[in-house]
C-alpha positions in Angstrom: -123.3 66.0 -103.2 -126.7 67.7 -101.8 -130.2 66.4 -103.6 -131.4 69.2 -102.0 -131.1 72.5 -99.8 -133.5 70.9 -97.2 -130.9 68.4 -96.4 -129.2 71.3 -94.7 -130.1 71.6 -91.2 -130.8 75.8 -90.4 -129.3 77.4 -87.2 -131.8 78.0 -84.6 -130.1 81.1 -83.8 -131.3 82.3 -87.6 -134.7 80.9 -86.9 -135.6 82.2 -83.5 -135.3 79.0 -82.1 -132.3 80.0 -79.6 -130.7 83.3 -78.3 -128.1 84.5 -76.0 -128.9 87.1 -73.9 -126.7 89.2 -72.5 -126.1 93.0 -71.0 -126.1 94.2 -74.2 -128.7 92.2 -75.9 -132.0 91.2 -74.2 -135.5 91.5 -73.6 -135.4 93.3 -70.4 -138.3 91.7 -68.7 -137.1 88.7 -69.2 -133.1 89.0 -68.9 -134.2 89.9 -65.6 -135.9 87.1 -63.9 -133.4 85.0 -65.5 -130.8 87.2 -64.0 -132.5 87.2 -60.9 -132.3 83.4 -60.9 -129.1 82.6 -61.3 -128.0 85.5 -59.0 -130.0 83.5 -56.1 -128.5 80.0 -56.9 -125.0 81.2 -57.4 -124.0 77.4 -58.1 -126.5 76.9 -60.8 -126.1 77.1 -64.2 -129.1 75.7 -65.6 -132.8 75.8 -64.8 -136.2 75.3 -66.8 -139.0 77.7 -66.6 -141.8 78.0 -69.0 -142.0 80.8 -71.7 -143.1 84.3 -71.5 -146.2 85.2 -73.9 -144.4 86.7 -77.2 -141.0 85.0 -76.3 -141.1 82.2 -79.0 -144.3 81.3 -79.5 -145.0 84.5 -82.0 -147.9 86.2 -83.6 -150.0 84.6 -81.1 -153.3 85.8 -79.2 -153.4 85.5 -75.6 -156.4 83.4 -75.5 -154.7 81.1 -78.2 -151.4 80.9 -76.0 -153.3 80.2 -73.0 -154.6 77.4 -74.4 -151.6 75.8 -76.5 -149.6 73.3 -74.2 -146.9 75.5 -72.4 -143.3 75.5 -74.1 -140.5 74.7 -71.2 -137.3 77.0 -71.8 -134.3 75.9 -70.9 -131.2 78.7 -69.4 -127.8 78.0 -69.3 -125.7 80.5 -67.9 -122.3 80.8 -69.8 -120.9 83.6 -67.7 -121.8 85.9 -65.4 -125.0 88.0 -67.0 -124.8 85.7 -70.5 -127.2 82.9 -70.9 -128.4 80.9 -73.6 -132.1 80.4 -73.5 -133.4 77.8 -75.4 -137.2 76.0 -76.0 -136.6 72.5 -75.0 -140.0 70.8 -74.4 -143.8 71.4 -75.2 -146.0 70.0 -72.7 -147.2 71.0 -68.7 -144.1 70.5 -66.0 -143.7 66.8 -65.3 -140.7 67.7 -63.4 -142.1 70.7 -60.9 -140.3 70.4 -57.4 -137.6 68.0 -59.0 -135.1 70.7 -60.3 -133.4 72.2 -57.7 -129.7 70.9 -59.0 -128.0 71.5 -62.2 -128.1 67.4 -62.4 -131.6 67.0 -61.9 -132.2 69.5 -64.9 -130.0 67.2 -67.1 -131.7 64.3 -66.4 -135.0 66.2 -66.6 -133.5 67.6 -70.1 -133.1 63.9 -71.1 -136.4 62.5 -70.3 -137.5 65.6 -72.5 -135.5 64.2 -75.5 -136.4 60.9 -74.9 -140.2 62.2 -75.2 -138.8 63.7 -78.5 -139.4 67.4 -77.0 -143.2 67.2 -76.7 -146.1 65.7 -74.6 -148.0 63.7 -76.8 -150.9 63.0 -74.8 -151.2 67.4 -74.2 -150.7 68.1 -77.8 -153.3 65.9 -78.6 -155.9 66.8 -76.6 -155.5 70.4 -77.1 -155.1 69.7 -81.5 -158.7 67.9 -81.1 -160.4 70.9 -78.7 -159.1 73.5 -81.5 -160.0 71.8 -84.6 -163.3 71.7 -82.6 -163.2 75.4 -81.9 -162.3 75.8 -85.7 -165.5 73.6 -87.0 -167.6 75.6 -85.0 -166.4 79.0 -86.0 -166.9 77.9 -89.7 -170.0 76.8 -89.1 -171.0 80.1 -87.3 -170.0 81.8 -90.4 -171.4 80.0 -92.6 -175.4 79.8 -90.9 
């Protein structure tokens, strides 16, 4: 039946990858601009903003998330006060100004799978500037 356990795909809920917040349960920072969101666009249920330092992107210094390519969230409100927040995309806003509907989200949510969740272009440029960054550390060491 299964070769192997990595054929199984893991929850993201069990790896960090998604969370519901709600009343109960939430970063209060956070849960609140969220909050705050939806209660001024009270026919929205979805919108995309980009991560908070420590939100998913963990164990990281500030000066090492400054530099990484930003990771786009994605909030769904499921009720009143409950929203599922999910990372959706890595890569600078291609969308800014074009996600005022719940619609225009989907479609921008599409054109992030169809990028398969990441600007390559970004990712690259900043992989190249921080393997640079590493070289020259290991060479200061090392003189």
């Amino acid at each position: 039946m299964l070769d192997t356990l990595y054929q199984l795909c893991p929850p993201l809920f069990g790896m960090g990858m998604m969370r519901i917040d709600s009343p109960s349960s939430n970063n209060r920072d956070i849960y609140a601009q969220d909050k705050s969101f939806f209660a001024l666009h009270k026919n929205r249920n979805l919108y995309l903003r980009q991560s908070y330092n420590g939100e998913f992107d963990l164990e990281l210094s500030t000066g090492d998330w400054l530099r990484i390519p930003h990771l786009q969230i994605l909030v769904t409100k499921l009720a009143t006060g409950i929203h599922q927040v999910c990372p959706t995309y890595r890569g600078s806003s291609f969308f800014y100004g074009n996600d005022s509907t719940d619609l225009e989200v989907l479609q921008i949510v599409m054109e992030m799978s169809r990028r398969g969740g990441i600007d390559v272009n970004e990712w690259s440029k900043f992989a190249t500037a921080h393997n640079d960054r590493m070289k020259a550390i290991e060479v200061t060491q090392c003189a």
